[in-house]
DOVO-692567 format. One line per field, with one value per residue (C-alpha): x, y negated, z; residue number from 0. Coordinates in Angstrom, 3 decimals, always signed. Layout:
% residues N
X = (X / ...)
Y = (Y / ...)
Z = (Z / ...)
bavo = (NUM / ...)
//
This chain:
% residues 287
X = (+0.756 / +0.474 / -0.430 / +2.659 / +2.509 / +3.916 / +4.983 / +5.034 / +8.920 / +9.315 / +6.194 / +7.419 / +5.717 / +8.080 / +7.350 / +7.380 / +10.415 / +12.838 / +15.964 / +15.977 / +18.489 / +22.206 / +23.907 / +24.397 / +20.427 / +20.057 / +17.121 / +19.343 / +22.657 / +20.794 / +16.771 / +16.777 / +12.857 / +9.601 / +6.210 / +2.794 / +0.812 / -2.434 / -6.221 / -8.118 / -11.332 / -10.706 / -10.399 / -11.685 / -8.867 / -9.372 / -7.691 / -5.426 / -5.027 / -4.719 / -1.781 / +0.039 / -0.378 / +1.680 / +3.974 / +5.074 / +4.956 / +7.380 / +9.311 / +9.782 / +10.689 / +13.673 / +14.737 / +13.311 / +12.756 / +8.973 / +8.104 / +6.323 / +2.769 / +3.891 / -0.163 / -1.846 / +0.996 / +0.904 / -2.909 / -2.984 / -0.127 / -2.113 / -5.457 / -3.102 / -1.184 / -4.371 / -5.859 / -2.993 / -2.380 / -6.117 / -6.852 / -10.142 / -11.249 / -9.309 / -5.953 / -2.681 / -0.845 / +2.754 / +3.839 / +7.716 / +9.979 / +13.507 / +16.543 / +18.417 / +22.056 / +24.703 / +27.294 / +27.556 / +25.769 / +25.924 / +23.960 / +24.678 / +21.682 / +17.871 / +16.100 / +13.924 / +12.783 / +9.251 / +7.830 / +4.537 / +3.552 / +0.069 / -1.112 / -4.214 / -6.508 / -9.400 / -11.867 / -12.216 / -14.097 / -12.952 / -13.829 / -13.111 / -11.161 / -13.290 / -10.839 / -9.423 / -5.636 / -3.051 / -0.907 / +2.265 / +4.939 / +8.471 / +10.667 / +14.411 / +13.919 / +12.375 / +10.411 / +11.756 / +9.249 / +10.956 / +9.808 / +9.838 / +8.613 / +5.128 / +5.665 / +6.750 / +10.315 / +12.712 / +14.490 / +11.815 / +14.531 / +12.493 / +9.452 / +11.115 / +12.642 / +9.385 / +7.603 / +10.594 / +10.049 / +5.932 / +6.870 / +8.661 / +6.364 / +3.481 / +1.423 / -0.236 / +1.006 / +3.146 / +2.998 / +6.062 / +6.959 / +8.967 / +11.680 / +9.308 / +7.623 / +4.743 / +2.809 / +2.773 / +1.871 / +2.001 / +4.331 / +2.202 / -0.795 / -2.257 / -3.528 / -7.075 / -8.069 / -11.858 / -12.844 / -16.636 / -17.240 / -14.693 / -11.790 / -8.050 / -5.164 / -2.112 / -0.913 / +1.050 / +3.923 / +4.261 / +6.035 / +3.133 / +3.064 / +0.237 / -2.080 / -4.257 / -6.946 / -6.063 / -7.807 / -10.245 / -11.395 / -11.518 / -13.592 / -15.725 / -16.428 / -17.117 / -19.621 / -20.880 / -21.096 / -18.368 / -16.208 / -12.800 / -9.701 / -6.220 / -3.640 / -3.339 / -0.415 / -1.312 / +0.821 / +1.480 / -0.638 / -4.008 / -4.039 / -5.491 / -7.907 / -9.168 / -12.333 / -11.689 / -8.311 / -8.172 / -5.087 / -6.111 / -4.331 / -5.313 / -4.928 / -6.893 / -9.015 / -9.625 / -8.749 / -9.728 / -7.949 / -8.723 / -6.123 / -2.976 / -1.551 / -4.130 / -6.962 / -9.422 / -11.240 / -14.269 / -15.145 / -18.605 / -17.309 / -14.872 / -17.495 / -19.421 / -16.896 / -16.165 / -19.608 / -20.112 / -16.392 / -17.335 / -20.595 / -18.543 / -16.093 / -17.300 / -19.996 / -21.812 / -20.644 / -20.589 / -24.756)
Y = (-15.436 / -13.850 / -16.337 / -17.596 / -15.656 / -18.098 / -17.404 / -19.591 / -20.019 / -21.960 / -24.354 / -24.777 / -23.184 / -21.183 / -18.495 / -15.322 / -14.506 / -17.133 / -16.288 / -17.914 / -16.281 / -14.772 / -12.042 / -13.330 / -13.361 / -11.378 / -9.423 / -8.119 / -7.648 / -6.117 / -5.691 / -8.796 / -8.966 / -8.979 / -8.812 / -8.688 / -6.898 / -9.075 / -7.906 / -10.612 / -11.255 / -14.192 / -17.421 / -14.917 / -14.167 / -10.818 / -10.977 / -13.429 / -14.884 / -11.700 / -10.914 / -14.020 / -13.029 / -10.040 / -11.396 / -14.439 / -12.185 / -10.134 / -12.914 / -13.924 / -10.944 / -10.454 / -14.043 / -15.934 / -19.482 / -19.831 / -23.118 / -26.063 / -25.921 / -21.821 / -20.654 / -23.717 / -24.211 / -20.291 / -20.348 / -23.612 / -21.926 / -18.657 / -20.196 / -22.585 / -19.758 / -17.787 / -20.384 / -21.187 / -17.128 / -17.471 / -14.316 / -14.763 / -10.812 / -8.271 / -9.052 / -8.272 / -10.979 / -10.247 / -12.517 / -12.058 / -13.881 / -13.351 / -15.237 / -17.344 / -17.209 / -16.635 / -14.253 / -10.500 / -8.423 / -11.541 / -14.436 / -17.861 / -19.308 / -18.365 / -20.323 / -18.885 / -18.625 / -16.976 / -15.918 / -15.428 / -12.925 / -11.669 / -8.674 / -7.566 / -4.777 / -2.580 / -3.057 / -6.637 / -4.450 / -1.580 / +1.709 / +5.395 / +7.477 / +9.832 / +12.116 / +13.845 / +13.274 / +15.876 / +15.277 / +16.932 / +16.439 / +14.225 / +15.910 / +14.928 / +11.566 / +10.674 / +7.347 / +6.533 / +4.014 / +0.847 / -3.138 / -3.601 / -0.221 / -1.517 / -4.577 / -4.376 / -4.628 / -5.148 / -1.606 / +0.728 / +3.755 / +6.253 / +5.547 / +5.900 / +9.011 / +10.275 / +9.021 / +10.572 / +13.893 / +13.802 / +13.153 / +16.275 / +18.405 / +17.241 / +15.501 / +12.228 / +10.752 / +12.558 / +12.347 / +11.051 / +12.222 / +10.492 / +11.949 / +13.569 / +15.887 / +13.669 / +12.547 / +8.509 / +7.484 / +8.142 / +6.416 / +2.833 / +3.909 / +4.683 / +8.029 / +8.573 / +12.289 / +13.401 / +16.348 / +17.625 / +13.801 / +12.075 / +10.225 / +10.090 / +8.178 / +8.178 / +5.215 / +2.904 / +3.790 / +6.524 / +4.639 / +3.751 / +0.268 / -2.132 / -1.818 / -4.652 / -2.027 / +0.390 / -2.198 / -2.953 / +0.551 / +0.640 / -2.078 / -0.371 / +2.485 / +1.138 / -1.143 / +2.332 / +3.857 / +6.429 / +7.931 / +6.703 / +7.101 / +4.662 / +6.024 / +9.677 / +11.485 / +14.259 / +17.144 / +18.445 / +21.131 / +19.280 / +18.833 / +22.169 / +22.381 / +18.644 / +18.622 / +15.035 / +13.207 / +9.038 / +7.288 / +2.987 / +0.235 / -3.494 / -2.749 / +0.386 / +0.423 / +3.810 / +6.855 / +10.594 / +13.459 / +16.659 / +18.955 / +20.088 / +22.964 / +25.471 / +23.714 / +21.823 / +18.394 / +16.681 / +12.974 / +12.167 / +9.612 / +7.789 / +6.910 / +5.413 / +3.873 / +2.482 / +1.365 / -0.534 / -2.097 / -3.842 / -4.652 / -6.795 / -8.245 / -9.627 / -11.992 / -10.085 / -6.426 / -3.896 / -2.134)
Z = (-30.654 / -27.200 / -24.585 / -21.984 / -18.576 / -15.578 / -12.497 / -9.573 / -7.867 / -4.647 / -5.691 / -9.175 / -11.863 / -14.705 / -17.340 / -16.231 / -18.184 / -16.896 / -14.873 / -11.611 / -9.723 / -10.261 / -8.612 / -5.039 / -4.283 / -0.921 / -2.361 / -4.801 / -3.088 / +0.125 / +0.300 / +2.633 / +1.415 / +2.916 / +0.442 / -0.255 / -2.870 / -2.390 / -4.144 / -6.100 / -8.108 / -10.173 / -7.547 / -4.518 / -2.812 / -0.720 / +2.937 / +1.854 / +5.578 / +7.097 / +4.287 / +5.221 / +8.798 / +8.620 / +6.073 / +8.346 / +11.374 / +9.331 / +8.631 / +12.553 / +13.081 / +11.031 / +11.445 / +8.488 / +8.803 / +8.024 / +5.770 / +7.217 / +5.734 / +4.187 / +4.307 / +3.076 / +0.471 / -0.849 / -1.086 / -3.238 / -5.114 / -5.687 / -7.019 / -8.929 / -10.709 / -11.207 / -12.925 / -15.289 / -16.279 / -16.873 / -14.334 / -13.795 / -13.303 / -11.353 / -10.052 / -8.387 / -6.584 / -5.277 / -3.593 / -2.278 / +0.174 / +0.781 / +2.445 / +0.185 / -1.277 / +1.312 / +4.078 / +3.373 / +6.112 / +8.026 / +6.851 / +6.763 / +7.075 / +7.418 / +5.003 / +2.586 / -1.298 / -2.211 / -5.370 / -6.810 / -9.400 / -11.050 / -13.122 / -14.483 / -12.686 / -14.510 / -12.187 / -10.204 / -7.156 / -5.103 / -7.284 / -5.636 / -8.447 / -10.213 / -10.289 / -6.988 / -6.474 / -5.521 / -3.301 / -1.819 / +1.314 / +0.686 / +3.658 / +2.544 / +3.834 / +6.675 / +7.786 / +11.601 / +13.539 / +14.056 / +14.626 / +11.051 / +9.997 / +9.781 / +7.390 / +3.165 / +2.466 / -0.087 / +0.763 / -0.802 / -1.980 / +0.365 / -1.604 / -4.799 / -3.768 / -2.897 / -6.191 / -8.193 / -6.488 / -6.705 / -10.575 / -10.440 / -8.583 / -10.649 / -8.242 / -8.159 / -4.913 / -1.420 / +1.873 / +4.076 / +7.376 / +10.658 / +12.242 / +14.863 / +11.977 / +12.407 / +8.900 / +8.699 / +5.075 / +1.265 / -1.118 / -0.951 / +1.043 / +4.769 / +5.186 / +6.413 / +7.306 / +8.307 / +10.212 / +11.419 / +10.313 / +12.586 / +11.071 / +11.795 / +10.835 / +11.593 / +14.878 / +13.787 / +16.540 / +13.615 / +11.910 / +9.304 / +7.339 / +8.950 / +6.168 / +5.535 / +4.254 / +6.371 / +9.156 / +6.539 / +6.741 / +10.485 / +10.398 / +8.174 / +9.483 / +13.314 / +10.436 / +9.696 / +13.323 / +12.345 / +15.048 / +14.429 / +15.972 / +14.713 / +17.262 / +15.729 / +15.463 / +12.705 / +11.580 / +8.248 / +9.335 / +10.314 / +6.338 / +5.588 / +8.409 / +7.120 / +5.421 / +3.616 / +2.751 / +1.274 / +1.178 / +1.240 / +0.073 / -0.616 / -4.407 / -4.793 / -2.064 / -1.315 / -3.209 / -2.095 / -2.528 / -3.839 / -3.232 / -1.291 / -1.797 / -1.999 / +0.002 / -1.648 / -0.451 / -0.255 / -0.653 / +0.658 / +3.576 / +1.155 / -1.187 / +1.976 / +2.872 / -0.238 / -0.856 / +2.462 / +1.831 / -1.420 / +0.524 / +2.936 / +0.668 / -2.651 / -2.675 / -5.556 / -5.267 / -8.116 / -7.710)
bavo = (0 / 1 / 2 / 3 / 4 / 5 / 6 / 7 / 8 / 9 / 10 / 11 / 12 / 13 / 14 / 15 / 16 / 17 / 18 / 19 / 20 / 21 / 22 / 23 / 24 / 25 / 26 / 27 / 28 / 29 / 30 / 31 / 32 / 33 / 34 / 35 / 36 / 37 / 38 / 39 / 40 / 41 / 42 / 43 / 44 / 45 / 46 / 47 / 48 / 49 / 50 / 51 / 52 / 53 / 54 / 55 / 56 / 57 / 58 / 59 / 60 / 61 / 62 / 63 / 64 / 65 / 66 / 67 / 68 / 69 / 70 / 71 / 72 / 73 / 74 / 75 / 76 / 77 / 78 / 79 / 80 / 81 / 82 / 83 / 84 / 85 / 86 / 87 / 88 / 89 / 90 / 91 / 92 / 93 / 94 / 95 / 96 / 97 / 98 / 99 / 100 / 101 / 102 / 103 / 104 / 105 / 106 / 107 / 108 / 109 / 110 / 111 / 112 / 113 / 114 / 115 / 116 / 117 / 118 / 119 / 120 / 121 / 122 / 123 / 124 / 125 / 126 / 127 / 128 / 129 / 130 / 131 / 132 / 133 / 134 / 135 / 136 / 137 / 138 / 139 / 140 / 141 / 142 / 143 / 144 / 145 / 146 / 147 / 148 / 149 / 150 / 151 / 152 / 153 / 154 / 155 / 156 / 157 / 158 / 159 / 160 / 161 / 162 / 163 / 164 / 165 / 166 / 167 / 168 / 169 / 170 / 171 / 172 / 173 / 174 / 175 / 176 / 177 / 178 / 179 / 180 / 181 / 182 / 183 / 184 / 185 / 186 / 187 / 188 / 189 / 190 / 191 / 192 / 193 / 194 / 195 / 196 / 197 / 198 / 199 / 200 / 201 / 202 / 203 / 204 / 205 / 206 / 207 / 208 / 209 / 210 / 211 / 212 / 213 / 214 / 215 / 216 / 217 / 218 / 219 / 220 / 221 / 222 / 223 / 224 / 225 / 226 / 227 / 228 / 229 / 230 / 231 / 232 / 233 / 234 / 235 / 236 / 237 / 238 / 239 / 240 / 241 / 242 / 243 / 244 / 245 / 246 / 247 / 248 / 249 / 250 / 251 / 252 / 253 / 254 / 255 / 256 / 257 / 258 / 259 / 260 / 261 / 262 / 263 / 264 / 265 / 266 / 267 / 268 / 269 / 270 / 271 / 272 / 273 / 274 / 275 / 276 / 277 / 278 / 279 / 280 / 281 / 282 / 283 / 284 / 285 / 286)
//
């Protein structure tokens, strides 16, 4: 008999397959949702306070009442739910908060509900993909910088547009642009470009979500005396004259990319980087 999988709902814990919500939840009705997609290796939580950072500045932002005690209560909630689903290798936390029952557009009050969800990984480290992804552009929709464009939401239908249409066009992952042509992200990652061995992403005023590892890997490579520069604005066309692509995320890490459209891609600095970044962030790193 397979063991139960819980899930941890407002500080209560509940199998994973209980319903604990009907149709008026303002997730539901209207994306009114901010989240977290949060690395771990067993009790070693990976960024954790720098995930709940941007999640509660999120939160002020769109008007969510933040809980007394929220970070100390989440964490003992985390290592409390990762103990009972028994996750003690590589895992993904999601952790979700959204505004509870109540109003249309307009709601009636501000307080909130979170939830807290884990799934197995393969690897309990940061790993680079052996194999190269290809990657695309998304151009029907496009991703307008805004002051909540750089935090998770609930309303994620450009992303799944995008991911519908890589599916389509055979690729493994697509580009999106903003409404200024400019490139500011993939479907759930940062985009990293290098050229003669300096690197480039995209500023955030792009429109670009504030990765967690996207700062990781800034970090990193100042760690490695690499010339970096955050505050890029990179056109579709500085893809084929790059001579390295990654997209990052705090799930993945960092994964390279091999080809778009008929240029072809190198991945000597993400494996560096990649290397140094498991260096710095798990107590015993993979040799």
């Amino acid at each position: 008999m397979p063991s139960i999988k819980y899930i941890y709902y407002n500080g209560n814990l509940y199998p994973s397959d209980t319903s604990l919500w009907g149709a008026e939840n303002r997730a539901f009705r209207y994306g009114d949702s901010l989240f977290e997609t949060i690395h771990a290796n067993g009790t070693d939580i990976q960024f954790l306070y720098e995930h709940l950072n941007r999640l509660m500045n999120g939160m002020q932002i769109i008007g969510m009442l933040i809980p007394n005690d929220f970070k100390s209560t989440i964490e003992k909630n985390i290592n409390y739910l990762i103990q009972k689903n028994k996750a003690f290798s590589g895992t993904r936390i999601r952790l979700s908060v959204f505004r509870n029952d109540g109003g249309f557009y307009t709601p009636t009050k501000n307080t909130v509900s979170y939830l807290i969800e884990t799934s197995p990984l393969d690897n309990p480290y940061y790993q680079i993909n052996r194999k190269g992804l290809k990657i695309g552009i998304y151009e029907a929709i496009k991703k307008s910088p805004s002051i909540i464009s750089s935090f998770k939401t609930g309303n994620a239908l450009p992303f799944i547009m995008a991911a519908n249409y890589k599916t389509k066009m055979n690729w493994d992952d697509c580009l999106l642009l903003n409404d200024r042509g400019n490139l500011v992200e993939s479907i759930s990652s940062n985009l990293f470009l290098v050229k003669d061995n300096i690197l480039m992403t995209p500023s955030l005023e792009s429109g670009s979500v504030a990765g967690i590892m996207r700062e990781k890997v800034i970090e990193t490579a100042i760690d490695l005396k690499l010339t970096i520069y955050d505050d890029c604005l990179i056109k579709p066309k500085q893809l084929l004259e790059a001579d390295e692509i990654f997209l990052t995320n705090s799930i993945s890490g960092i994964r390279w990319i091999v080809a778009f459209n008929e240029r072809r891609y190198f991945n000597k600095t993400s494996k560096l980087l990649v290397d140094r970044l498991n260096q710095n962030t798990f107590e015993f790193p993979p040799q």
